[in-house]
C-alpha positions as CSV (number, residue, x, y, z in Angstrom):
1,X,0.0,0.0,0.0
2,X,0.9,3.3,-0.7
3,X,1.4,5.1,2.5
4,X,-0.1,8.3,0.8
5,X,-2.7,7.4,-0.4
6,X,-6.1,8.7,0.9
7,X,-4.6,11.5,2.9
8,X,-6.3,14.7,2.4
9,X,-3.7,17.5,1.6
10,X,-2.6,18.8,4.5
11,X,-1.6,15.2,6.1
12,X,-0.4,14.4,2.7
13,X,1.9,17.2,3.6
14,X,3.4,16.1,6.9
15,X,3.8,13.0,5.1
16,X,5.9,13.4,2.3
17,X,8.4,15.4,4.7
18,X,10.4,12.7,5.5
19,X,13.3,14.7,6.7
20,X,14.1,17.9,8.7
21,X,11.9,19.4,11.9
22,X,7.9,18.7,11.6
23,X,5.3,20.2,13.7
24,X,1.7,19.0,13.2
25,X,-0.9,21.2,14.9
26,X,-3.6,18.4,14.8
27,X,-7.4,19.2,15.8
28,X,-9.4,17.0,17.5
29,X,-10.8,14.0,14.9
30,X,-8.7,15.4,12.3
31,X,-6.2,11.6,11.8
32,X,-3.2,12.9,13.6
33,X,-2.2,9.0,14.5
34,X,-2.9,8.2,10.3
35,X,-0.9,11.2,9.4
36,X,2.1,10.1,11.4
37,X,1.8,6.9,10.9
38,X,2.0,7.6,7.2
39,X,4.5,9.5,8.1
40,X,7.1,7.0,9.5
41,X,6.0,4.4,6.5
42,X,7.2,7.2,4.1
43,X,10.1,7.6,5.6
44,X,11.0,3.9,5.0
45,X,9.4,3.8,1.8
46,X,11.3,7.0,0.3
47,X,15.0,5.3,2.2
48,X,15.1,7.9,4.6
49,X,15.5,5.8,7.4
50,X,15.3,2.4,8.5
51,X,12.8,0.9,10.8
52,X,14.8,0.3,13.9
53,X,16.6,4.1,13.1
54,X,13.1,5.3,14.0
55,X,11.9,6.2,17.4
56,X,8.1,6.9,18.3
57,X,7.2,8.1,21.4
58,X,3.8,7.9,22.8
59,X,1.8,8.4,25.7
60,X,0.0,5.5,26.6
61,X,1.0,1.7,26.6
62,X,-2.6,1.4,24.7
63,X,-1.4,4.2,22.3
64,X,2.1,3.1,21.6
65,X,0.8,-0.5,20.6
66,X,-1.7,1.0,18.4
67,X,0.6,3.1,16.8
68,X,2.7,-0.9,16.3
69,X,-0.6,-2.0,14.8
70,X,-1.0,0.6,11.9
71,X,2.8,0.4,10.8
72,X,2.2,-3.3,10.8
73,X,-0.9,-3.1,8.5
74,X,1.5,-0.7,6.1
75,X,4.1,-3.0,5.9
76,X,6.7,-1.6,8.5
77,X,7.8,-3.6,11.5
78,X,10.8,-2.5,13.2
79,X,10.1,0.9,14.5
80,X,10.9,1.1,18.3
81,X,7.5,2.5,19.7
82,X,6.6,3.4,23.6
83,X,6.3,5.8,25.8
84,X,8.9,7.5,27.4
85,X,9.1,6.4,30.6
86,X,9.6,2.8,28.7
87,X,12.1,3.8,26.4
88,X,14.0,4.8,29.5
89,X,13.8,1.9,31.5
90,X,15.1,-0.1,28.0
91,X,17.8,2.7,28.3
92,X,19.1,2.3,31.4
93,X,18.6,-1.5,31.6
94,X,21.1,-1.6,28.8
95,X,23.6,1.2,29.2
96,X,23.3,1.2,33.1
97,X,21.5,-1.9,34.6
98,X,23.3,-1.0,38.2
99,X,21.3,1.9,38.3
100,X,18.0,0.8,38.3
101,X,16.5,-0.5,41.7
102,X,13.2,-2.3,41.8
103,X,9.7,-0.2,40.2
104,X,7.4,1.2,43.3
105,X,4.4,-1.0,42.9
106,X,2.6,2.0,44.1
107,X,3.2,5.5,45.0
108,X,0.0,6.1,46.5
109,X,0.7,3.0,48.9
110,X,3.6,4.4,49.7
111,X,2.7,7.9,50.2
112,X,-0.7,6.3,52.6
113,X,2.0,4.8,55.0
114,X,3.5,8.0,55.4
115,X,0.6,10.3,55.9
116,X,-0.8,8.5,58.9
117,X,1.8,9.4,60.7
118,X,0.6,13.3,60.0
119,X,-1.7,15.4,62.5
120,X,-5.4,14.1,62.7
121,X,-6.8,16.9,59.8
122,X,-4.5,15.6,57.8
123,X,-3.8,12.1,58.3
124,X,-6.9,11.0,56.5
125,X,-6.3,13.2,52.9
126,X,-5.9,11.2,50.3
127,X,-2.7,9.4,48.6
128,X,-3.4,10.5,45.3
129,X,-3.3,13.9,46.3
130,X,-0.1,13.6,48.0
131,X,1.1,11.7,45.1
132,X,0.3,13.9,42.0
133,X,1.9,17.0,44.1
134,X,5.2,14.8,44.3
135,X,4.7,14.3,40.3
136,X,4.3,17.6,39.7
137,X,7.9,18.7,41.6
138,X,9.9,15.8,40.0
139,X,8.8,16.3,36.4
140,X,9.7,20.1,37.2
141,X,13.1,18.8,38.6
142,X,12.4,19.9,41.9
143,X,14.3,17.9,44.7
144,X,12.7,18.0,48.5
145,X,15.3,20.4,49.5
146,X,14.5,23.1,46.8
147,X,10.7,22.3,46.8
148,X,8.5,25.2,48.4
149,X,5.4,24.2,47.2
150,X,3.0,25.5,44.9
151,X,-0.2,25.1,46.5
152,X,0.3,21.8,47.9
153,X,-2.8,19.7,49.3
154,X,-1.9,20.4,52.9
155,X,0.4,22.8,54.8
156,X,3.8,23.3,52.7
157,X,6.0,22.2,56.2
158,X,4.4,18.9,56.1
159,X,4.1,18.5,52.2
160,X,7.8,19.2,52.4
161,X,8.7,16.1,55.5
162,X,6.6,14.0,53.4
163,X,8.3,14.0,50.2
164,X,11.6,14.0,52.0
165,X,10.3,10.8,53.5
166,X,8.8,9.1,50.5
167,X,12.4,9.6,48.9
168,X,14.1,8.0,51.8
169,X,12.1,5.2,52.2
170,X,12.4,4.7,48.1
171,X,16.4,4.9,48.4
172,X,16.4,2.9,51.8
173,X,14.7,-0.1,49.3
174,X,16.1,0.1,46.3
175,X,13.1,1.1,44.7
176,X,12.4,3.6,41.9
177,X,9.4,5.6,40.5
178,X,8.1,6.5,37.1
179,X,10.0,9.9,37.7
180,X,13.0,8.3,39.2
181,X,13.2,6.7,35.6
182,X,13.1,10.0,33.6
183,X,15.9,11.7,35.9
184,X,18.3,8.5,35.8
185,X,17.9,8.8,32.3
186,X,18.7,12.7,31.8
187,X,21.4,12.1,34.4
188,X,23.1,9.2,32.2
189,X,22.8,11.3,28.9
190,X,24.6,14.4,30.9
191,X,27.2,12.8,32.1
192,X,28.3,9.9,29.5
193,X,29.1,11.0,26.5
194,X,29.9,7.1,25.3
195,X,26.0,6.7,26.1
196,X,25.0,9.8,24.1
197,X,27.0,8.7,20.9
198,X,25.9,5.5,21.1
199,X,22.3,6.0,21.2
200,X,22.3,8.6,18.5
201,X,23.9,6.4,16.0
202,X,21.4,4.0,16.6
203,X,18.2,6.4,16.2
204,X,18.1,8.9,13.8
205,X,14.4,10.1,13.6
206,X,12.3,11.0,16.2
207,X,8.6,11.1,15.9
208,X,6.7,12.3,19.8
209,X,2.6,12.3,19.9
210,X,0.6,14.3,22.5
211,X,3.3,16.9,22.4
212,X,0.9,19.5,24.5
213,X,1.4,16.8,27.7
214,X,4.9,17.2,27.4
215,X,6.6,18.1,31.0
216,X,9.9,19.7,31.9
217,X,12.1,16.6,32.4
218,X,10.5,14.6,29.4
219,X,11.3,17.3,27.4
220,X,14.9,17.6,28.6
221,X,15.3,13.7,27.8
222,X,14.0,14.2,24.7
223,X,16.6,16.9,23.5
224,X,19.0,14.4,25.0
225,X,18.3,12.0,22.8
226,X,18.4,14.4,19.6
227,X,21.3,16.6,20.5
228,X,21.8,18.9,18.0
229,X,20.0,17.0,15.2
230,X,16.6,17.9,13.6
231,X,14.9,14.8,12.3
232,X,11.9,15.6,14.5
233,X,8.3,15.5,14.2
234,X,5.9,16.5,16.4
235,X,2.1,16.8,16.8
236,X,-0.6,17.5,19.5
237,X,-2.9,19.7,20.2
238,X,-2.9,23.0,22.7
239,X,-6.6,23.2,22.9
240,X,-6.4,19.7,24.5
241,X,-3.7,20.5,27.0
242,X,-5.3,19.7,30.6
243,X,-2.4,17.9,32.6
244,X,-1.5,21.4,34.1
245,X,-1.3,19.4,37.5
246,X,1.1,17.4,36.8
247,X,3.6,20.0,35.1
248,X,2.5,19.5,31.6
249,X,2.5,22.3,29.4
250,X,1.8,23.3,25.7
251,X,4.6,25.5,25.8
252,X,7.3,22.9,24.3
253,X,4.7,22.1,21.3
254,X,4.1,25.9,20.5
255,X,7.9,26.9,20.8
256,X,8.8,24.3,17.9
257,X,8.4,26.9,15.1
258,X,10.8,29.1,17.3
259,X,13.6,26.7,18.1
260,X,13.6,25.4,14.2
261,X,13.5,28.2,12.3
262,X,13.0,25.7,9.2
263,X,10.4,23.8,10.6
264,X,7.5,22.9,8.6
265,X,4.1,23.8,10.3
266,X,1.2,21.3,9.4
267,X,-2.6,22.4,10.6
268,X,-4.7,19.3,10.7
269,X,-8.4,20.9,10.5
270,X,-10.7,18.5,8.5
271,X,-12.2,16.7,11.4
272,X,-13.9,13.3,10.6
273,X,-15.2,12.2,14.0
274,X,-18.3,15.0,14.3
275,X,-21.4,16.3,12.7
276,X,-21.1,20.3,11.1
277,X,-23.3,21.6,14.4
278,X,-21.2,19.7,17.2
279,X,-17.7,20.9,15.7
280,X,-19.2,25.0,14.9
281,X,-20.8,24.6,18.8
282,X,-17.2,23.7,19.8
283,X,-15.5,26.3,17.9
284,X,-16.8,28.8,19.6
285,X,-15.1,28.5,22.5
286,X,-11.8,29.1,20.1
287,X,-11.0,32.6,20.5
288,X,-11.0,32.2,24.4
289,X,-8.7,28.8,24.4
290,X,-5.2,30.8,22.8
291,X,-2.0,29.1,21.3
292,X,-1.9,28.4,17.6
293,X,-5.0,29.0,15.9
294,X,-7.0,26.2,14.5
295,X,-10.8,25.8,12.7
296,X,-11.9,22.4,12.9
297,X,-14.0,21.8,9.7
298,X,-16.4,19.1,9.3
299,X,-16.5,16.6,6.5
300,X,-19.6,14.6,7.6
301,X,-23.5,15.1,6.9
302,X,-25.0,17.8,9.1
303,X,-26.8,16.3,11.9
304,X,-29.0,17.6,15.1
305,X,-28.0,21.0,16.5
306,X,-26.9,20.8,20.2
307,X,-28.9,20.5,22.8
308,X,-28.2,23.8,25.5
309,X,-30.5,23.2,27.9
310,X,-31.0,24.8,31.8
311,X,-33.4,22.8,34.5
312,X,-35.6,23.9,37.4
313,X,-33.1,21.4,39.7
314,X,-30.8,18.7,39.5
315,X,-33.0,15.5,39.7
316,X,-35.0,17.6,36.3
317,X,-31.7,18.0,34.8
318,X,-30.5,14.0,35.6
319,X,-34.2,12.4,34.1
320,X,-34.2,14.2,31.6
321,X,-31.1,12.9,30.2
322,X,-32.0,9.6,31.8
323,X,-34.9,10.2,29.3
324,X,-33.2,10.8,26.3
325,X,-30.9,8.0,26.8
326,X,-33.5,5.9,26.5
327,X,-34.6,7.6,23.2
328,X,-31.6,7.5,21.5
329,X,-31.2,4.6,18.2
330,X,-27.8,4.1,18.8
331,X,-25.6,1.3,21.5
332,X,-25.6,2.0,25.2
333,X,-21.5,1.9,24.6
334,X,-21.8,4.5,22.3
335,X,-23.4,7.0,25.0
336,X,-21.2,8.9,27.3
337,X,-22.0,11.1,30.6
338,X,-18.5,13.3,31.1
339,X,-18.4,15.3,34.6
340,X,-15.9,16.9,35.9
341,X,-15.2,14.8,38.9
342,X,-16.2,11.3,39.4
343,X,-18.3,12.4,42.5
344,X,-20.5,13.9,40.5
345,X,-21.0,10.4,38.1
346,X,-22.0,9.0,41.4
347,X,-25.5,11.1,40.8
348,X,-26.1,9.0,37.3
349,X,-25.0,5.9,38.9
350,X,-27.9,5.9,41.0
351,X,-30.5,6.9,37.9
352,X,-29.2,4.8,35.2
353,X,-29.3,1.9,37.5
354,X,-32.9,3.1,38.9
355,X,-33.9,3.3,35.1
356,X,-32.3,-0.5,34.5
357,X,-30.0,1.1,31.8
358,X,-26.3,-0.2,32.4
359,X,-23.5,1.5,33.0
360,X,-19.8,1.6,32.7
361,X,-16.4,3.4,33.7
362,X,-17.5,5.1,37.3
363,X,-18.1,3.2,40.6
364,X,-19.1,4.8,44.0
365,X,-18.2,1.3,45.6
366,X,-14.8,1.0,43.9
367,X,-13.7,4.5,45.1
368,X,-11.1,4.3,48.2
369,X,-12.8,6.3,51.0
370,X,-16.2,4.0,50.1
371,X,-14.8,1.1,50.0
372,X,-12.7,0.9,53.2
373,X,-15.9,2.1,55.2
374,X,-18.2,-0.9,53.3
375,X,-15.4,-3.4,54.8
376,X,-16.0,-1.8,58.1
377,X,-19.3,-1.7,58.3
378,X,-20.5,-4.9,56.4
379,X,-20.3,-6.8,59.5
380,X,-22.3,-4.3,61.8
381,X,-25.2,-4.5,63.1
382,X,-25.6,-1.4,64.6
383,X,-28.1,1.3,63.0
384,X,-27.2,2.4,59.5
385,X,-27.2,6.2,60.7
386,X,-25.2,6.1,63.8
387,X,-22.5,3.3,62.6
388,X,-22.0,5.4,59.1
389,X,-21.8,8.8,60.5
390,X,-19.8,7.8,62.8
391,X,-17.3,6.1,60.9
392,X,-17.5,8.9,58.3
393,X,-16.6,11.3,61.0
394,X,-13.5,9.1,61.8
395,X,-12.5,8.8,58.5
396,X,-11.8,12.4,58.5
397,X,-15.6,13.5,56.7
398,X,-15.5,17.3,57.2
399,X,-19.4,18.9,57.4
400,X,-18.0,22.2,56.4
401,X,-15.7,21.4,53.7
402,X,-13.1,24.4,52.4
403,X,-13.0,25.4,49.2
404,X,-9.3,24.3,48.7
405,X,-8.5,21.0,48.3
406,X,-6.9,18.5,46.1
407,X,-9.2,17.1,43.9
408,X,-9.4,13.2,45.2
409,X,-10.1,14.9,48.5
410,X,-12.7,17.6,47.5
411,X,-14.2,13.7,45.9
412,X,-13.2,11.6,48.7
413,X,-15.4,14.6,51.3
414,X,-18.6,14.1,48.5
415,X,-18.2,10.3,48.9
416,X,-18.3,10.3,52.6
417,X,-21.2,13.1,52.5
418,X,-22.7,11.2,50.2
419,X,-23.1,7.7,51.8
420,X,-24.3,9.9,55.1
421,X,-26.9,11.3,53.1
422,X,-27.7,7.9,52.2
423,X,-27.8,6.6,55.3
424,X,-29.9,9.0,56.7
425,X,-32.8,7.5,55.1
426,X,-31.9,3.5,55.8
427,X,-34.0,1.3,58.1
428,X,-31.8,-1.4,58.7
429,X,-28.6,-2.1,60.2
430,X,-25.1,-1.1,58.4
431,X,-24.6,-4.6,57.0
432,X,-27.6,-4.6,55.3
433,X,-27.1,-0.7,53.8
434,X,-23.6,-2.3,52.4
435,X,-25.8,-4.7,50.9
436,X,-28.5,-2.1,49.5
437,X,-25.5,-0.3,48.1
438,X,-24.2,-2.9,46.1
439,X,-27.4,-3.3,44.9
440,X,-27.9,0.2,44.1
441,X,-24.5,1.3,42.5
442,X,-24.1,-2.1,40.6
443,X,-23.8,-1.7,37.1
444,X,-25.9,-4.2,36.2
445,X,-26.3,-6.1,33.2
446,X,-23.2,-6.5,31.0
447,X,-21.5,-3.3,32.0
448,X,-19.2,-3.5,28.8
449,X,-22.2,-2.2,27.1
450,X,-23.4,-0.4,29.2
451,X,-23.5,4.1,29.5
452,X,-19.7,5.4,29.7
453,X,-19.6,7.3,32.6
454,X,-16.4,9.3,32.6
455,X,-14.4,12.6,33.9
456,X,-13.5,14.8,31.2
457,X,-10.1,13.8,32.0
458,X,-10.8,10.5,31.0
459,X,-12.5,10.8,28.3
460,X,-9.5,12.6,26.6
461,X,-8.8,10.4,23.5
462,X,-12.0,8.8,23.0
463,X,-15.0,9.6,21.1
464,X,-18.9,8.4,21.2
465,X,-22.2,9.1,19.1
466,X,-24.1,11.0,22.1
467,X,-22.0,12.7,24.8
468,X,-23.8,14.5,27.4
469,X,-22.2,17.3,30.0
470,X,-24.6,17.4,33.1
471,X,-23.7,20.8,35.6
472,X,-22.1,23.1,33.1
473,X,-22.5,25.6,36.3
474,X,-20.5,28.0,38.6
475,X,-18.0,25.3,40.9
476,X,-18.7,22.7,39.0
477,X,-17.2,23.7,35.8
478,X,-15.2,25.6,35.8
479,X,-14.4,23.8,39.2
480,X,-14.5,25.5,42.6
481,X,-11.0,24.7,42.6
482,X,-9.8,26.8,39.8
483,X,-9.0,30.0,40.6
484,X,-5.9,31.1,38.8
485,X,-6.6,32.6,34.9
486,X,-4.3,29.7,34.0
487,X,-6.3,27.2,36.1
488,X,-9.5,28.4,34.7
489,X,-7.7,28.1,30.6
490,X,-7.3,24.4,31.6
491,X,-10.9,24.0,32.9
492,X,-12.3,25.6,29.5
493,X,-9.9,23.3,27.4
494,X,-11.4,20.7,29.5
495,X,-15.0,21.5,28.4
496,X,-13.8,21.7,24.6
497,X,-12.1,18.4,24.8
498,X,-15.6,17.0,26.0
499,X,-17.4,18.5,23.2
500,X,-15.2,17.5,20.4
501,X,-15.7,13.9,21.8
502,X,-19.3,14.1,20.2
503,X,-20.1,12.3,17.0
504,X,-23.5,13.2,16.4
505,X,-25.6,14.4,19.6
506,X,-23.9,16.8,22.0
507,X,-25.8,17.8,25.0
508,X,-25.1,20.7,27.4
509,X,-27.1,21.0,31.0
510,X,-27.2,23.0,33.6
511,X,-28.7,23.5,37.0
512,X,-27.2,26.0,39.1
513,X,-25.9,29.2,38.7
514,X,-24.7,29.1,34.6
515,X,-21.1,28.4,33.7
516,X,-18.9,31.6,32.7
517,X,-18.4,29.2,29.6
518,X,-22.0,29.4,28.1
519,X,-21.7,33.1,27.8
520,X,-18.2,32.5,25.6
521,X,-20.0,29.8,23.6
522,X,-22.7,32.6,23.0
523,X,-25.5,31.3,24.8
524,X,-27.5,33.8,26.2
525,X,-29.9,33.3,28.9
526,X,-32.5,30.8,28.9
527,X,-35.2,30.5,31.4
528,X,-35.8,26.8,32.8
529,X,-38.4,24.9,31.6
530,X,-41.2,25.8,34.3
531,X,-42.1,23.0,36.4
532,X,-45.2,21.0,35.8
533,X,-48.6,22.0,36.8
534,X,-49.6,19.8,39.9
535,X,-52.9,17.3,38.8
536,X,-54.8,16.2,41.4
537,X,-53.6,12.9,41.4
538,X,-49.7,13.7,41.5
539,X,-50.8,16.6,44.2
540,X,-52.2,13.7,46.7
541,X,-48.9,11.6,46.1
542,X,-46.7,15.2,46.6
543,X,-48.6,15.5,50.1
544,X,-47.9,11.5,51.1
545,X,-44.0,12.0,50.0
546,X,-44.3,15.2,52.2
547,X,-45.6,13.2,55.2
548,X,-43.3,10.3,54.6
549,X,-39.9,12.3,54.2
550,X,-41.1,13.6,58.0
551,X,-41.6,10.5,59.6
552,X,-38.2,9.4,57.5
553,X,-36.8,12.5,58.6
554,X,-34.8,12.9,55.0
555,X,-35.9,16.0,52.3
556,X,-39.0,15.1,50.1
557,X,-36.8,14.3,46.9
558,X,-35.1,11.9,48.4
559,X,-38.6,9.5,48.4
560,X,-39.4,10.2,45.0
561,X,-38.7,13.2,42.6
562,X,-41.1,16.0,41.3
563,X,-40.3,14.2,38.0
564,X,-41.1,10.6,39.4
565,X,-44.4,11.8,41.2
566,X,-45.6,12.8,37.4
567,X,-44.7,10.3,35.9
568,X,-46.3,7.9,38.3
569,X,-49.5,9.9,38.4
570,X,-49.0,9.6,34.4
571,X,-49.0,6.3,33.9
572,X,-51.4,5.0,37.2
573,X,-49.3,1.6,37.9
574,X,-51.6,-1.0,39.1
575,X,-49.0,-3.6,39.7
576,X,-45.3,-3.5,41.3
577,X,-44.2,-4.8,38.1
578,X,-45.6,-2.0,36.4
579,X,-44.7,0.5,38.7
580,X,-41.0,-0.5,38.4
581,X,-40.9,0.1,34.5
582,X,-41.3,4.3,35.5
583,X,-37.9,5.8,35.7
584,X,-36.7,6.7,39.1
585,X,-38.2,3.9,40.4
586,X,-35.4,1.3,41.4
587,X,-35.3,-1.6,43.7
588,X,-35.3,-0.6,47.1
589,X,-37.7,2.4,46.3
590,X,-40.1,0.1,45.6
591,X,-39.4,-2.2,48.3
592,X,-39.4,0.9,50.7
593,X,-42.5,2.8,49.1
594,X,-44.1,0.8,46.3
595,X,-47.1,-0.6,48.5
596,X,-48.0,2.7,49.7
597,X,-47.9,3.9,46.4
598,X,-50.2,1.5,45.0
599,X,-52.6,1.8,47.7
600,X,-52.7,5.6,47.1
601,X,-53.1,5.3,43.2
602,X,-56.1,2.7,44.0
């Protein structure tokens, strides 16, 4: 096969330059992975290089054996593909094997062992946090005795004792981290020239994907590798750039046309993943995202304009799209719910399995601060209420939470203040409320196709027919947590990323107070639907929910929903069987209430 062929012009472009500096400023859905994979099998084709002269570099494992796949297919086996943190564990197992101690299974294990030995407010914050600040000072090069914090998770004086420690402990047993890797790495390359001369004769050509998550010390590894060569191509996206955290920046992507003058600048802008409406939605939001300028231009059929929609209240807001789901010709698999944390996921969760649809990709239960109370409390038989609350409240659940925190501890408080709420309105003993909560927040059915529920960080890379983004609100998105103009940038490349994951249906929902992001996407204010006039019928069930949430001692929307009482007063179930077919209307809601219910209706 001719590795050109079927390229549109502008990939046909970065393809035929087999030699010198290459930057390809690729748009979301416009082939970046075809183009450079064309790319190498020119190279071959036209005797630039040889396979094993060429080095890829990817992101992902997943990514890198893709990229193996489609060279394959063309013909071309040979190319050394993986990512970097691969390519320099192969490095320094060859040129250096002394030098490399045993992988850390786990960082977040690690960094739990040494945070409960911290001061009670601290002691229970989790791992993850402690972990991705840690990240974010190696892959800047930042030892513990120059670090002084950016805005770490908890106070800088004990941020600072525990990444002393976690490196301590590492050296005390042998044991390196994905980081460590990187640095032994750069370190090698600096100070053996042998090494560097070496490895360049080997590879010649360099071509590095997903250059916008690029951070400081890959970066420096990279240039190691290429010295003062050019035979580089590289392509990514700045609009896509949302690993800010973890020191990633654009910067080294957008700087390419500086540092080679000669370089030859490729904008990929046909897009082949979404309809004409979905991509001229998402392009609005292109004059506040920055960097190098790109248009993404559909060539598909025009399909269904967007769907921009605010509700009265949340449980409106979660059956409606519980309700369009349901309405939608196209495979469960192919349906995604993207929020900004998985906390809020936890919401649909509990609706999607209510309405018997399946789900995949979020899991209350598998979360860490959930499960570790379920394994306490499963054998209880003390009341639901008192047993979770109070093991919440030793956990380190915070009724007042502050608005700063890291982010799997601003979800780790929702989780605990979640399965309180919960709680509150159990019967039974705690064993038994484990029990109704794997019921509940099972996924049911064969969750491989089942709803994607997914962060926007997740869903980075991936693309479905129907995407739906619930909360589009103040705190929510952009996060509560963002508060710098460079933190808020990343939160609004977050929300285009989710867009541009949208074949053919793209919702937008809201309601709270309206993201700052609508008003850039040119939305002007809409009114919420008003709610629904109160029948007579769904009146007397609104005045029995009222008396049972008092005797229950929970709020009235946690029996049933405004939207569930219509719908029930709709459709005049005669049957349990036929009053679990209404949305909203799981298991143990019908266990709980469904007699009384019926009685009412009769």
């Amino acid at each position: 096969m001719d590795p050109l062929d079927g390229l549109n012009p502008e990939q046909r472009r970065a393809a035929e330059a087999v030699r010198g500096p290459v930057c390809i400023l690729a748009g979301a859905g416009s082939g970046k992975t075809t183009t450079i994979t064309r790319r190498i099998a020119q190279q071959v084709a036209a005797g630039a290089f040889a396979p094993a002269q060429i080095m890829a570099v990817t992101f992902t494992d997943k990514a890198a054996g893709e990229l193996k796949g489609r060279l394959g297919a063309l013909g071309v086996s040979g190319v050394r593909a993986s990512t970097f943190h691969s390519a320099a564990l192969r490095q320094l197992r060859h040129f250096a094997p002394d030098a490399v101690g045993r992988i850390l299974p786990s960082k977040a294990l690690a960094l739990r062992q040494i945070a409960n030995s911290l001061p009670a407010p601290f002691k229970f914050r989790p791992a993850g946090d402690l972990a991705t600040e840690i990240e974010w000072a190696k892959n800047r090069r930042i030892s513990p005795d120059r670090y002084d914090g950016r805005e770490p998770p908890i106070p800088l004086d004990l941020m600072q004792r525990v990444y002393r420690e976690y490196e301590r402990r590492k050296a005390a047993d042998s044991l390196v981290d994905f980081e460590d890797l990187l640095e032994l790495t750069v370190r090698l390359f600096e100070e053996n020239a042998e090494v560097r001369e070496t490895f360049r004769a080997q590879y010649l050509a360099f071509t590095v994907d997903e250059v916008q998550d690029v951070n400081l010390l890959q970066q420096e590894l990279l240039d190691l590798w290429l010295g003062d060569r050019d035979d580089l191509c590289v392509v990514g996206d700045d609009y896509q750039s949302i690993y800010g955290f973890t020191g990633a920046s654009p910067d080294y992507l957008l700087a390419m046309p500086q540092r080679f003058p000669d370089a030859l600048v490729v904008r990929l802008e046909e897009n082949y993943r979404s309809t004409p409406q979905v991509l001229a939605f998402a392009n609005r939001l292109v004059p506040n995202l920055g960097g190098a300028e790109k248009t993404l231009r559909s060539v598909l059929p025009d399909g269904a304009e967007p769907v921009v929609r605010p509700f009265p209240a949340p449980e409106d807001e979660g059956a409606a799209i519980v309700a369009e789901i349901r309405a939608l010709a196209c495979p469960l698999e192919e349906v995604a719910i993207l929020a900004r944390t998985n906390a809020r996921l936890t919401d649909f969760e509990e609706l999607l399995h209510d309405a018997g649809i399946p789900f995949q990709g979020s899991s209350l239960l598998e979360r860490d601060a959930v499960r570790r109370l379920a394994r306490r409390l499963e054998r209880t038989g003390a009341p639901a209420r008192e047993a979770v609350r109070a093991a919440a409240l030793e956990a380190g659940w915070l009724e007042r939470v502050p608005d700063k925190l890291g982010e799997r501890e601003a979800v780790r408080q929702q989780d605990l203040a979640r399965l309180v709420q919960l709680s509150s309105m159990f019967d039974g003993d705690a064993a038994a409320f484990v029990e109704d909560l794997r019921k509940r927040f099972a996924s049911g059915g064969d969750s491989a196709h089942g709803v994607n529920l997914l962060t926007l960080h997740r869903a980075k890379g991936l693309e479905f027919e129907a995407v739906f983004i619930p909360r589009l609100q103040e705190k929510e998105l952009p996060s509560k947590q963002a508060r710098t103009p460079a933190e808020i940038a990343e939160e609004r490349r977050l929300l285009y990323v989710g867009m541009t994951r949208a074949k053919r249906v793209l919702w937008l929902t809201w309601s709270g107070k309206r993201s700052r992001f609508l008003q850039e996407l040119g939305v002007t204010e809409i009114a919420p639907a008003e709610k629904r006039e109160w029948t007579a019928g769904a009146q007397r069930l609104r005045d029995w929910r009222l008396e049972r949430a008092k005797a229950d001692n929970v709020p009235p929307y946690v029996v049933f929903h405004d939207s569930v009482l219509h719908a029930i007063a709709d459709a005049r179930p005669s049957s349990l069987g036929e009053l679990s077919q209404i949305a909203g209307v799981g298991p143990a809601k019908l266990e709980r209430y469904g007699t009384d219910v019926l009685a009412l209706i009769a």
